[in-house]
PQR file with spaces between the fields and no chain letter, atoms N, CA, C, O and H, PARSE charges and radii, in Angstrom:
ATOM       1  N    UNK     1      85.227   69.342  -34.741 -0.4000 1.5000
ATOM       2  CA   UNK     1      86.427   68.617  -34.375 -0.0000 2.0000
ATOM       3  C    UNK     1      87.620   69.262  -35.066  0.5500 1.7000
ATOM       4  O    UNK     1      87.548   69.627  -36.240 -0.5500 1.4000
ATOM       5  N    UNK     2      88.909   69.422  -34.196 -0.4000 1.5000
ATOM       6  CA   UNK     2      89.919   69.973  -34.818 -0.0000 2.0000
ATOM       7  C    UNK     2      90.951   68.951  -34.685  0.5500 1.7000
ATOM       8  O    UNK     2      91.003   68.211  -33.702 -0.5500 1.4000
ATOM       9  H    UNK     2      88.967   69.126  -33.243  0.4000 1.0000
ATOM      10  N    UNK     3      92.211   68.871  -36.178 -0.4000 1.5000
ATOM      11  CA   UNK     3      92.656   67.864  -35.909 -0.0000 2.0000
ATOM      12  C    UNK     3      94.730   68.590  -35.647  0.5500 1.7000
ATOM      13  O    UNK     3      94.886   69.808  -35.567 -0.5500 1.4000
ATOM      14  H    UNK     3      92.169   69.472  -36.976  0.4000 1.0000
ATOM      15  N    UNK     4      95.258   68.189  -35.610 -0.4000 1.5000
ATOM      16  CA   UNK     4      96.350   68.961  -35.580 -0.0000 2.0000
ATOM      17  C    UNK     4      97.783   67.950  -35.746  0.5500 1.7000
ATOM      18  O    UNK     4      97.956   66.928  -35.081 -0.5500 1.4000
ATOM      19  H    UNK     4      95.131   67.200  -35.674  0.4000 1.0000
ATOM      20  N    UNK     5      98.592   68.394  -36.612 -0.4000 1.5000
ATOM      21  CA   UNK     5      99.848   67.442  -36.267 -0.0000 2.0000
ATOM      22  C    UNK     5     100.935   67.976  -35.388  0.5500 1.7000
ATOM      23  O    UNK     5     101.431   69.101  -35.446 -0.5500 1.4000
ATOM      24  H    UNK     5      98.452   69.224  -37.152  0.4000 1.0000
ATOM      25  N    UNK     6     101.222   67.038  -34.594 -0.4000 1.5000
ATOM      26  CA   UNK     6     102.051   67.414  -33.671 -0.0000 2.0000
ATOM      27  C    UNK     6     103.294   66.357  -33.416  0.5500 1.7000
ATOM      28  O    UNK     6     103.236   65.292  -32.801 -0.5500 1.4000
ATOM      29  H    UNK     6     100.819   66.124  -34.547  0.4000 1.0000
ATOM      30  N    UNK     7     104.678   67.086  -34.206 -0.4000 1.5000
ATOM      31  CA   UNK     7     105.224   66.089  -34.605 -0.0000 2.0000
ATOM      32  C    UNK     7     106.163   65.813  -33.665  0.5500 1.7000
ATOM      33  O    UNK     7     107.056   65.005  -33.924 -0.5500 1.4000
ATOM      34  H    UNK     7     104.725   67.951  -34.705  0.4000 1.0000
ATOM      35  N    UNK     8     106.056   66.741  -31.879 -0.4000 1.5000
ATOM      36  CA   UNK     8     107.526   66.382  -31.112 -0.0000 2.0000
ATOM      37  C    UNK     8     106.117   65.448  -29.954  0.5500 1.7000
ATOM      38  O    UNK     8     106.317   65.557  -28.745 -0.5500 1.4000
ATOM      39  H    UNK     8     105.331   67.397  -31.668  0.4000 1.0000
ATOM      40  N    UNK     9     104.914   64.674  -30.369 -0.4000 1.5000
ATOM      41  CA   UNK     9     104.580   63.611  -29.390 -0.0000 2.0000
ATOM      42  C    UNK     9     105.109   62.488  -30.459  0.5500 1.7000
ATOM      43  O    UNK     9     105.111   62.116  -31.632 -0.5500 1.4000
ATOM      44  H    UNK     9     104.752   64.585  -31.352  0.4000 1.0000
ATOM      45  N    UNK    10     105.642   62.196  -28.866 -0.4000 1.5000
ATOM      46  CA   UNK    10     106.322   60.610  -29.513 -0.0000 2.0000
ATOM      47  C    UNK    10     106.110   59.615  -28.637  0.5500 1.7000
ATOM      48  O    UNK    10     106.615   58.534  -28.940 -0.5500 1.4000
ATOM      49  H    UNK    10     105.640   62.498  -27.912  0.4000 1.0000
ATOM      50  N    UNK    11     105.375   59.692  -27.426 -0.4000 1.5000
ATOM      51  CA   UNK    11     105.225   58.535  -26.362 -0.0000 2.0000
ATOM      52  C    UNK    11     103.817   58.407  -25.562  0.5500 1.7000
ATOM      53  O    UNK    11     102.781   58.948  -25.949 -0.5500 1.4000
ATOM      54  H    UNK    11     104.965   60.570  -27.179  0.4000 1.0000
ATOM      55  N    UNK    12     103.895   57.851  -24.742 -0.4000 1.5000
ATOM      56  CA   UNK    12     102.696   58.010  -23.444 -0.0000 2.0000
ATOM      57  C    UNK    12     102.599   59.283  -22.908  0.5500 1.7000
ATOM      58  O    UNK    12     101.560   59.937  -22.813 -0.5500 1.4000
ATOM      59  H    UNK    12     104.737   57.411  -24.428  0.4000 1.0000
ATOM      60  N    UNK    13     103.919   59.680  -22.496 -0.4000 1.5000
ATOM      61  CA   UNK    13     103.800   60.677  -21.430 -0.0000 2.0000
ATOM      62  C    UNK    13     103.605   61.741  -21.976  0.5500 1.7000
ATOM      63  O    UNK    13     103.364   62.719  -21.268 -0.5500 1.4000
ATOM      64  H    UNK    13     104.763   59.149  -22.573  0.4000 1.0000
ATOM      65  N    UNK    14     103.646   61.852  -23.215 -0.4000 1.5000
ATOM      66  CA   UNK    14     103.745   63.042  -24.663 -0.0000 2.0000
ATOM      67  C    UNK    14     102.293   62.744  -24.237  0.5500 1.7000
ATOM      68  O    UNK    14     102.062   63.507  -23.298 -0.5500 1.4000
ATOM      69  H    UNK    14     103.843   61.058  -23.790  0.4000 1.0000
ATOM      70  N    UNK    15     101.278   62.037  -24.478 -0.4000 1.5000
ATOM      71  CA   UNK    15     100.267   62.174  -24.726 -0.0000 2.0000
ATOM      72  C    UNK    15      99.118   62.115  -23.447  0.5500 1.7000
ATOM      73  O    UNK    15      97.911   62.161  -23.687 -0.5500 1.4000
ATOM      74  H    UNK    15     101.465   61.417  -25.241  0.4000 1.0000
ATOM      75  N    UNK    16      99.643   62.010  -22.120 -0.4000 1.5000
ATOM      76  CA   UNK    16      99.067   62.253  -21.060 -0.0000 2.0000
ATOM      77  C    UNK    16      99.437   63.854  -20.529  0.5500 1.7000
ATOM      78  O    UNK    16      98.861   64.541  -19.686 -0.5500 1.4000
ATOM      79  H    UNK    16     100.623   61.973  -21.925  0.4000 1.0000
ATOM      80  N    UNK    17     100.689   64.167  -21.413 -0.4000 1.5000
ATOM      81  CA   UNK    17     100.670   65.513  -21.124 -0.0000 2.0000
ATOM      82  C    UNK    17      99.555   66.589  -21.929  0.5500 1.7000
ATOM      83  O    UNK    17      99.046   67.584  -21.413 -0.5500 1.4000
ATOM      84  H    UNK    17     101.157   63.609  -22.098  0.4000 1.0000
ATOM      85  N    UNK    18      99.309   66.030  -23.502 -0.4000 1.5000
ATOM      86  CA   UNK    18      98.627   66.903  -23.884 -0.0000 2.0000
ATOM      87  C    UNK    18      97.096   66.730  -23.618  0.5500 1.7000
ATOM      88  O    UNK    18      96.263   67.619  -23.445 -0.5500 1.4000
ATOM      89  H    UNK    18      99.723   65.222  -23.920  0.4000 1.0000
ATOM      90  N    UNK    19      96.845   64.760  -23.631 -0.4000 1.5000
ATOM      91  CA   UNK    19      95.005   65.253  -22.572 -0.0000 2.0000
ATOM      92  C    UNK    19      94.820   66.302  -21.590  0.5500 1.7000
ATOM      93  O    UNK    19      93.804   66.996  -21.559 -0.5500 1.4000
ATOM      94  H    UNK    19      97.522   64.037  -23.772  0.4000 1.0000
ATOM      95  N    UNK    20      95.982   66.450  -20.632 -0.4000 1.5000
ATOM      96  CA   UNK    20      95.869   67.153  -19.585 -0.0000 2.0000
ATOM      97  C    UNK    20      95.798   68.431  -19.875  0.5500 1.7000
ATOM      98  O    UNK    20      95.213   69.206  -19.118 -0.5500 1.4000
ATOM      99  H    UNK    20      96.807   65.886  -20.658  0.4000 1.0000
ATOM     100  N    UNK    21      96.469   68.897  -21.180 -0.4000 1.5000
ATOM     101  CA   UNK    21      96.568   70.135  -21.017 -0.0000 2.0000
ATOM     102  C    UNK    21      95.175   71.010  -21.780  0.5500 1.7000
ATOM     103  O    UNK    21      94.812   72.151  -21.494 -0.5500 1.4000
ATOM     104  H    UNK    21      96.944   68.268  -21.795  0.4000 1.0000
ATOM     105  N    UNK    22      94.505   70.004  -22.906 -0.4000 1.5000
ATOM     106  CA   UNK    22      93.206   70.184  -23.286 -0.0000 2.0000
ATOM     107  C    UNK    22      92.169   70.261  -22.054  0.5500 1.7000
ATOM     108  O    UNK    22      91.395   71.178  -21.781 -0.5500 1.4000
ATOM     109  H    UNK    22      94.800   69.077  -23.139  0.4000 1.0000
ATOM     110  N    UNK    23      92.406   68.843  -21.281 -0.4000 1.5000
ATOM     111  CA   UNK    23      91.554   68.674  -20.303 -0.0000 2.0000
ATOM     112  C    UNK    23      91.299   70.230  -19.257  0.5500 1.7000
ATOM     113  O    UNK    23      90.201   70.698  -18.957 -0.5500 1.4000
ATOM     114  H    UNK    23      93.035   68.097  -21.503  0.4000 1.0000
ATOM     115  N    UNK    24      92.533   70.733  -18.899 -0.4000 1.5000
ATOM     116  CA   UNK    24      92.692   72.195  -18.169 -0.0000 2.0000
ATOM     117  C    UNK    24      91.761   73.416  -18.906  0.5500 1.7000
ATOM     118  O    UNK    24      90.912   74.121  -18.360 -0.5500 1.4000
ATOM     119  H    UNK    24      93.426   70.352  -19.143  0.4000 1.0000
ATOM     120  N    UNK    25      92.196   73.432  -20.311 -0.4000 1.5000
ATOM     121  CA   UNK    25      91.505   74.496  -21.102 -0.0000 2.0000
ATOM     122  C    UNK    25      89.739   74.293  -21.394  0.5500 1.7000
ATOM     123  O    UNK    25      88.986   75.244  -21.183 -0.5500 1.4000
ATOM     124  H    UNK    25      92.886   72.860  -20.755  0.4000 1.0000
ATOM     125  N    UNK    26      89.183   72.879  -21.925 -0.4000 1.5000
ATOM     126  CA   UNK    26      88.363   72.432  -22.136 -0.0000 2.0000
ATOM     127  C    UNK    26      87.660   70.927  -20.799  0.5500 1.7000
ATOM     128  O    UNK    26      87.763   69.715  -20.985 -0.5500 1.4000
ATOM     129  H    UNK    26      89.795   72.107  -22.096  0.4000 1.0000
ATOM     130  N    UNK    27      87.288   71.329  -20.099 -0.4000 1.5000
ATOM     131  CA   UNK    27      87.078   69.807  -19.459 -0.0000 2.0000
ATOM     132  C    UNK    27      85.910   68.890  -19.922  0.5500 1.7000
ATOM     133  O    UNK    27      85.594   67.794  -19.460 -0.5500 1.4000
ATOM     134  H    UNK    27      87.203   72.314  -19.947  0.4000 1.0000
ATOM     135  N    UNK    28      85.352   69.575  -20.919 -0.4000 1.5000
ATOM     136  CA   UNK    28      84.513   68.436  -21.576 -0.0000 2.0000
ATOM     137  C    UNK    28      85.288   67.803  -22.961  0.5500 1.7000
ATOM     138  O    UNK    28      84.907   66.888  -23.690 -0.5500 1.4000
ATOM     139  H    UNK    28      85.608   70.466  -21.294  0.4000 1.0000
ATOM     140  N    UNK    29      86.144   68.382  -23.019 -0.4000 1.5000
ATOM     141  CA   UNK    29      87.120   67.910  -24.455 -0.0000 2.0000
ATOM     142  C    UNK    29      86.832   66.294  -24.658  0.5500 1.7000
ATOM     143  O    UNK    29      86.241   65.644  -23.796 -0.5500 1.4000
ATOM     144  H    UNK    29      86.454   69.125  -22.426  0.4000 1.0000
ATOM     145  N    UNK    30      87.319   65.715  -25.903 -0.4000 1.5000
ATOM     146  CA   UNK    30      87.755   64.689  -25.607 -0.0000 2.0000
ATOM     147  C    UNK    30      88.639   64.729  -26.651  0.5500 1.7000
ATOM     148  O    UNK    30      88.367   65.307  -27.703 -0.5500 1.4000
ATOM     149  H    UNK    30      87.799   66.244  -26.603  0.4000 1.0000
ATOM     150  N    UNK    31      89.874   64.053  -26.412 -0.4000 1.5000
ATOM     151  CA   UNK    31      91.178   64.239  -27.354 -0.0000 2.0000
ATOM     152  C    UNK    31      91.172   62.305  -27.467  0.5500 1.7000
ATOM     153  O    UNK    31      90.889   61.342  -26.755 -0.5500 1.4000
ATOM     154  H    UNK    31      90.095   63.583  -25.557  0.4000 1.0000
ATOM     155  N    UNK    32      91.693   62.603  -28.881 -0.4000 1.5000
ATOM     156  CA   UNK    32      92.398   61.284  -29.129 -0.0000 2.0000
ATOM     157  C    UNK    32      94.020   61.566  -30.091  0.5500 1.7000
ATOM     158  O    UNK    32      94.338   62.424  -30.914 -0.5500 1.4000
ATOM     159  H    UNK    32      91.923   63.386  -29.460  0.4000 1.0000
ATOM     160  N    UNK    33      94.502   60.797  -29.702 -0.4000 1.5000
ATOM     161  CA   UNK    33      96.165   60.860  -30.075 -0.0000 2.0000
ATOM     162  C    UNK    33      96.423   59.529  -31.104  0.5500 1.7000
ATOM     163  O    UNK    33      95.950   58.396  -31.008 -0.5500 1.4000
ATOM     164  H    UNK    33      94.243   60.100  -29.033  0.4000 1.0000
ATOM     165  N    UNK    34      97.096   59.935  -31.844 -0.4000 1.5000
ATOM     166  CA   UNK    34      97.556   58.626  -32.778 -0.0000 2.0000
ATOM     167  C    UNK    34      99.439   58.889  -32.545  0.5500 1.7000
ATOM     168  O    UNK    34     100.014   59.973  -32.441 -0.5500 1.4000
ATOM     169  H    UNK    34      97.480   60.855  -31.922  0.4000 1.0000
ATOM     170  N    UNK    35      99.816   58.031  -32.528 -0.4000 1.5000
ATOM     171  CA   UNK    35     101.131   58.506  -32.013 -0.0000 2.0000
ATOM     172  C    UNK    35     102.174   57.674  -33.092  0.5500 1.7000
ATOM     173  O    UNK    35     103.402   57.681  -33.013 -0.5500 1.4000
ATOM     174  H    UNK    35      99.350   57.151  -32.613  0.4000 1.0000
ATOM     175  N    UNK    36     101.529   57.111  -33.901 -0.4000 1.5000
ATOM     176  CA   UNK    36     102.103   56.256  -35.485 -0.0000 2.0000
ATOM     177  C    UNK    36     101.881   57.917  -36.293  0.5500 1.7000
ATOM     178  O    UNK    36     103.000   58.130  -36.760 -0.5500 1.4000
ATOM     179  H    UNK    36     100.531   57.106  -33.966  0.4000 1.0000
ATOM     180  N    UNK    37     101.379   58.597  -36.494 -0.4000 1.5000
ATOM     181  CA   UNK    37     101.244   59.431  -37.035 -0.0000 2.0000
ATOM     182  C    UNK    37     101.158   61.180  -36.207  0.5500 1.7000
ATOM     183  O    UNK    37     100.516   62.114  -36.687 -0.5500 1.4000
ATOM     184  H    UNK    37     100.470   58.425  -36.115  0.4000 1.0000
ATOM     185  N    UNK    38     101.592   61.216  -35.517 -0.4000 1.5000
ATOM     186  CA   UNK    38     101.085   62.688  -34.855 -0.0000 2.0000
ATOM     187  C    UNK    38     100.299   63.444  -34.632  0.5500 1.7000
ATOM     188  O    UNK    38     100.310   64.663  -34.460 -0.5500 1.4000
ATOM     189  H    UNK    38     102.113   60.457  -35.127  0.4000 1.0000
ATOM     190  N    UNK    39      99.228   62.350  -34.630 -0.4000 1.5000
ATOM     191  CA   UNK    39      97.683   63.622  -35.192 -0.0000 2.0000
ATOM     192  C    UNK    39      97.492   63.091  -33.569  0.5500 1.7000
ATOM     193  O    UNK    39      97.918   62.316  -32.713 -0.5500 1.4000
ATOM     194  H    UNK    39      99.219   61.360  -34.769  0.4000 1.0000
ATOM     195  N    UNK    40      96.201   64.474  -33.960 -0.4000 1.5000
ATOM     196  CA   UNK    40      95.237   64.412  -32.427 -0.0000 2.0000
ATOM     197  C    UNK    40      94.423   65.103  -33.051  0.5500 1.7000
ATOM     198  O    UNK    40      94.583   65.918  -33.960 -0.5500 1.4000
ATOM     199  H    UNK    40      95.855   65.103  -34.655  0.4000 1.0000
ATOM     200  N    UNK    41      93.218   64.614  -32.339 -0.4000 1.5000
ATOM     201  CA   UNK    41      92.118   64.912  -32.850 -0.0000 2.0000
ATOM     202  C    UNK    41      91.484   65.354  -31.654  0.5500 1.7000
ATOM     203  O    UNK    41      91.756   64.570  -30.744 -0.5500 1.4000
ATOM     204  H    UNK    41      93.088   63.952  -31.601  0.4000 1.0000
ATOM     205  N    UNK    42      90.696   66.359  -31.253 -0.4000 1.5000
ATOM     206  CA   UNK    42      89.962   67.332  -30.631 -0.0000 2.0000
ATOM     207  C    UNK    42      88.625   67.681  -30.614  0.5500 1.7000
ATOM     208  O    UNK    42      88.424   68.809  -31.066 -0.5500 1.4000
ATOM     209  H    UNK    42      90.475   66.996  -31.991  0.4000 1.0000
ATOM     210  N    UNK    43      87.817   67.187  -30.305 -0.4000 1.5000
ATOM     211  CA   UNK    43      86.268   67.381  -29.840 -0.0000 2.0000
ATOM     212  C    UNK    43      85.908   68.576  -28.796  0.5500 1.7000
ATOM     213  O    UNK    43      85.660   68.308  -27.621 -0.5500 1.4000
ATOM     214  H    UNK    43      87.980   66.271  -29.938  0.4000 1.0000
ATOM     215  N    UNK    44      85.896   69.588  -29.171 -0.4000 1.5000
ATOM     216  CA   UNK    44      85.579   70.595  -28.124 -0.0000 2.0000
ATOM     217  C    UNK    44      84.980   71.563  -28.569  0.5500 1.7000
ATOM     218  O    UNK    44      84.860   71.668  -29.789 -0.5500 1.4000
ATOM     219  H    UNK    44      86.097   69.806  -30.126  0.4000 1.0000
ATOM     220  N    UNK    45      84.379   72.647  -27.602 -0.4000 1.5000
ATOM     221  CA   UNK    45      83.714   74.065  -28.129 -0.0000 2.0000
ATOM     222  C    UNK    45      84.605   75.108  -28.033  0.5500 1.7000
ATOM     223  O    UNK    45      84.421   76.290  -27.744 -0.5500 1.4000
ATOM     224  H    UNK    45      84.477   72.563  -26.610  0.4000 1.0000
ATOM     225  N    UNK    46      85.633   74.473  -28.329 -0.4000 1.5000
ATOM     226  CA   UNK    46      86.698   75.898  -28.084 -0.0000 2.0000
ATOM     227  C    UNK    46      87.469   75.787  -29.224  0.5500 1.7000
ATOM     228  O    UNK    46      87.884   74.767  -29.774 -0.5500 1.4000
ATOM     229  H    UNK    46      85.783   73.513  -28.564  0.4000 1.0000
ATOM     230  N    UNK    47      87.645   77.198  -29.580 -0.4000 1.5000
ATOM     231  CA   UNK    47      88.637   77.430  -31.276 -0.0000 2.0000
ATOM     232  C    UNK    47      89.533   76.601  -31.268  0.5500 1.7000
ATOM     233  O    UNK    47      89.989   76.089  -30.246 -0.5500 1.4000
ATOM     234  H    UNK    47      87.308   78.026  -29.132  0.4000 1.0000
ATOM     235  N    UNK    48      90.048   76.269  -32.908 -0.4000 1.5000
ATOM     236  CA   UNK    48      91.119   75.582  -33.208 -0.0000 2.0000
ATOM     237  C    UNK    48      92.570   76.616  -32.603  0.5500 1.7000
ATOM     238  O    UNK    48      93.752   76.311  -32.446 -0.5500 1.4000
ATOM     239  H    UNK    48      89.678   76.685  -33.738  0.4000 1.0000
ATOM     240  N    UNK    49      91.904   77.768  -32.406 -0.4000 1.5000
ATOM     241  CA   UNK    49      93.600   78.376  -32.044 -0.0000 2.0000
ATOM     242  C    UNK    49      93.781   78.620  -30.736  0.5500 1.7000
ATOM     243  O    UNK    49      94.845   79.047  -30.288 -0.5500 1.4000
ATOM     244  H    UNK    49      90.944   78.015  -32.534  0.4000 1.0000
ATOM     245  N    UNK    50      92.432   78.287  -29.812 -0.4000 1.5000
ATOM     246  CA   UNK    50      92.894   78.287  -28.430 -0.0000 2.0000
ATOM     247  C    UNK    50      93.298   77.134  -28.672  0.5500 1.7000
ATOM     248  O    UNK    50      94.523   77.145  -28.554 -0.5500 1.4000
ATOM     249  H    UNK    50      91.567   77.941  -30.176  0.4000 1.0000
ATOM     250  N    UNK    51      92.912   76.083  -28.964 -0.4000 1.5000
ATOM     251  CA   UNK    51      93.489   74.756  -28.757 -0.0000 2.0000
ATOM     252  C    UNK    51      95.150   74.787  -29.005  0.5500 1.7000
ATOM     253  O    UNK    51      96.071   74.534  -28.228 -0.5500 1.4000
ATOM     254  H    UNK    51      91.917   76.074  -29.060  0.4000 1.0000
ATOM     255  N    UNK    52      95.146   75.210  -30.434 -0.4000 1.5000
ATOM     256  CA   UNK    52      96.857   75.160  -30.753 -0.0000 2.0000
ATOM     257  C    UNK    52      97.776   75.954  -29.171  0.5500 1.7000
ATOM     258  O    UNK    52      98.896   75.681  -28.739 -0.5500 1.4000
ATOM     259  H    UNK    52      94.398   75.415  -31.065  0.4000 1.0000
ATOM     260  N    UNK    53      96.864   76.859  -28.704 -0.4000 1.5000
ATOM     261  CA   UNK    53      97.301   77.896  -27.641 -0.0000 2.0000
ATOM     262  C    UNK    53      97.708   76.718  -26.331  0.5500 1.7000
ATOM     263  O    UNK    53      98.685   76.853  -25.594 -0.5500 1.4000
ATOM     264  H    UNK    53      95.954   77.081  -29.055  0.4000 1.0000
ATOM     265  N    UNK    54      97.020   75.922  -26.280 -0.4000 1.5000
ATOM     266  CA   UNK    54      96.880   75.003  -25.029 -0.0000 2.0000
ATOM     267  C    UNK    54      97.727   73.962  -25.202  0.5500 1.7000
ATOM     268  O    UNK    54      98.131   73.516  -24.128 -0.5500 1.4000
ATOM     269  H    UNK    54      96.226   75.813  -26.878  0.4000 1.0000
ATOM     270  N    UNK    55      98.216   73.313  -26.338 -0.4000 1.5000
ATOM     271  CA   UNK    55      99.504   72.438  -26.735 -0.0000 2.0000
ATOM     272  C    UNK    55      99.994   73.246  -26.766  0.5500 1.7000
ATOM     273  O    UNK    55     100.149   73.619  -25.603 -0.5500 1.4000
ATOM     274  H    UNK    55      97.888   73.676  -27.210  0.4000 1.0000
ATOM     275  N    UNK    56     100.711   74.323  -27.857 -0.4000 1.5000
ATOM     276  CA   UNK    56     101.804   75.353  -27.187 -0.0000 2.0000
ATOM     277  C    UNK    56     102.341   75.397  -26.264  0.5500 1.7000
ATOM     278  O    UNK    56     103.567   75.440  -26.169 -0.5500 1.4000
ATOM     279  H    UNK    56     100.585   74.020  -28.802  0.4000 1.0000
ATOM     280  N    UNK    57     101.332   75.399  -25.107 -0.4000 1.5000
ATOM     281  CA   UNK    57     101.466   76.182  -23.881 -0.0000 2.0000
ATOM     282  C    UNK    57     102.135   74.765  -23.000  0.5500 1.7000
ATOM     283  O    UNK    57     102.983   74.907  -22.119 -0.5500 1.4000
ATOM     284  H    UNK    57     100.336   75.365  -25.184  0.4000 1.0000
ATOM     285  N    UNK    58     101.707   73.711  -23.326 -0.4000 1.5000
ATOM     286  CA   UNK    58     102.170   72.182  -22.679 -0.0000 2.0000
ATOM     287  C    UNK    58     103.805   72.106  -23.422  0.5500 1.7000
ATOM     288  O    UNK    58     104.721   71.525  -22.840 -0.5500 1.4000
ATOM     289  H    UNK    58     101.018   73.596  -24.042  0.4000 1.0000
ATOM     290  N    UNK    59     103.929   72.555  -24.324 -0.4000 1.5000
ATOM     291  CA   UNK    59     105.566   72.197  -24.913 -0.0000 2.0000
ATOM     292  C    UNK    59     105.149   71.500  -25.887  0.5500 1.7000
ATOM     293  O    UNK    59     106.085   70.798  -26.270 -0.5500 1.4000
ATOM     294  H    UNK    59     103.185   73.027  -24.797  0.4000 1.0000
ATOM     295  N    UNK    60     104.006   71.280  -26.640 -0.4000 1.5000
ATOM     296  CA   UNK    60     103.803   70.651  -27.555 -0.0000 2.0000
ATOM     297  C    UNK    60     103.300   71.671  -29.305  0.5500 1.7000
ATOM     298  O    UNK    60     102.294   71.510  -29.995 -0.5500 1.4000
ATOM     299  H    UNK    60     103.245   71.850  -26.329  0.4000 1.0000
ATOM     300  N    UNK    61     104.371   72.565  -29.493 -0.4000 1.5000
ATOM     301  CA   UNK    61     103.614   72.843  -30.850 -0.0000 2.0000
ATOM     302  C    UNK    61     103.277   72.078  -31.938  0.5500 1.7000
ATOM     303  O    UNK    61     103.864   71.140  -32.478 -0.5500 1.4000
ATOM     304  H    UNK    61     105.189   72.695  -28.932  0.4000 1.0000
ATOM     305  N    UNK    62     102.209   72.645  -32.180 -0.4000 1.5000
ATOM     306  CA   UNK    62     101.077   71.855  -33.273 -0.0000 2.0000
ATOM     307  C    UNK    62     100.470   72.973  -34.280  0.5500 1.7000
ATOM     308  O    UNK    62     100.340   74.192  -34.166 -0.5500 1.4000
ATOM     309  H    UNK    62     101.732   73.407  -31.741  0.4000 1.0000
ATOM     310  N    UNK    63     100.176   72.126  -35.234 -0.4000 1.5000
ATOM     311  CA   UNK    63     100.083   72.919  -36.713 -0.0000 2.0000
ATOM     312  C    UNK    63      98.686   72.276  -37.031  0.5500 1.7000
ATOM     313  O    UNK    63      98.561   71.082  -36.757 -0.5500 1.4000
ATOM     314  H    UNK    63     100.281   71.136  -35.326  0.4000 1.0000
ATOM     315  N    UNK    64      97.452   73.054  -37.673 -0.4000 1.5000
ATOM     316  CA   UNK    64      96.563   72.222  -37.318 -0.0000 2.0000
ATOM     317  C    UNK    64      96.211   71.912  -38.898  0.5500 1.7000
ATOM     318  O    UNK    64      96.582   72.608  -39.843 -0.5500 1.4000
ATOM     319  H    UNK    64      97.553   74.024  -37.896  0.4000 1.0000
ATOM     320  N    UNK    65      95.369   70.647  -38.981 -0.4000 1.5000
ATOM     321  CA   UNK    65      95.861   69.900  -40.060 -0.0000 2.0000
ATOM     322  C    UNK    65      94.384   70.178  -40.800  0.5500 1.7000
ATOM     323  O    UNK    65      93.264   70.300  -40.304 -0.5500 1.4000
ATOM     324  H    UNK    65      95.068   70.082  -38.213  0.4000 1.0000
ATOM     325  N    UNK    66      94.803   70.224  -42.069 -0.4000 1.5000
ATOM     326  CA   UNK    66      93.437   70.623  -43.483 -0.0000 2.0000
ATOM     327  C    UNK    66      92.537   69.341  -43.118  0.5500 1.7000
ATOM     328  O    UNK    66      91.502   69.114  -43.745 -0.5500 1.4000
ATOM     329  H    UNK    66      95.713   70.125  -42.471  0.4000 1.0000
């Protein structure tokens, strides 16, 4: 599991954008979003830096968290 802060989600649509954009890269992913705090958390078989690659790539940079 990779976790990442991502501090420009701030809503719903922030966070239906970035399932989607995991969902595209990974379709067995499963993401969860905390949106009191910026984290997301990431269940997948794919690197922490494709992942960062796949928020990036949605408009969402993310820094991935210790």
């Amino acid at each position: 599991m990779s976790t990442f802060h991502v501090p420009d989600m701030s809503c719903g649509h922030c966070t239906k954008a970035i399932e989607k954009a995991i969902a595209e890269a990974d379709s067995a992913a499963s993401v969860e979003c905390d949106l009191a705090t910026h984290m997301v958390k990431i269940n997948s078989t794919l690197t922490a830096a494709a992942l960062a690659a796949a928020l990036n790539g949605a408009g969402y940079p993310a820094v991935l968290a210790v």
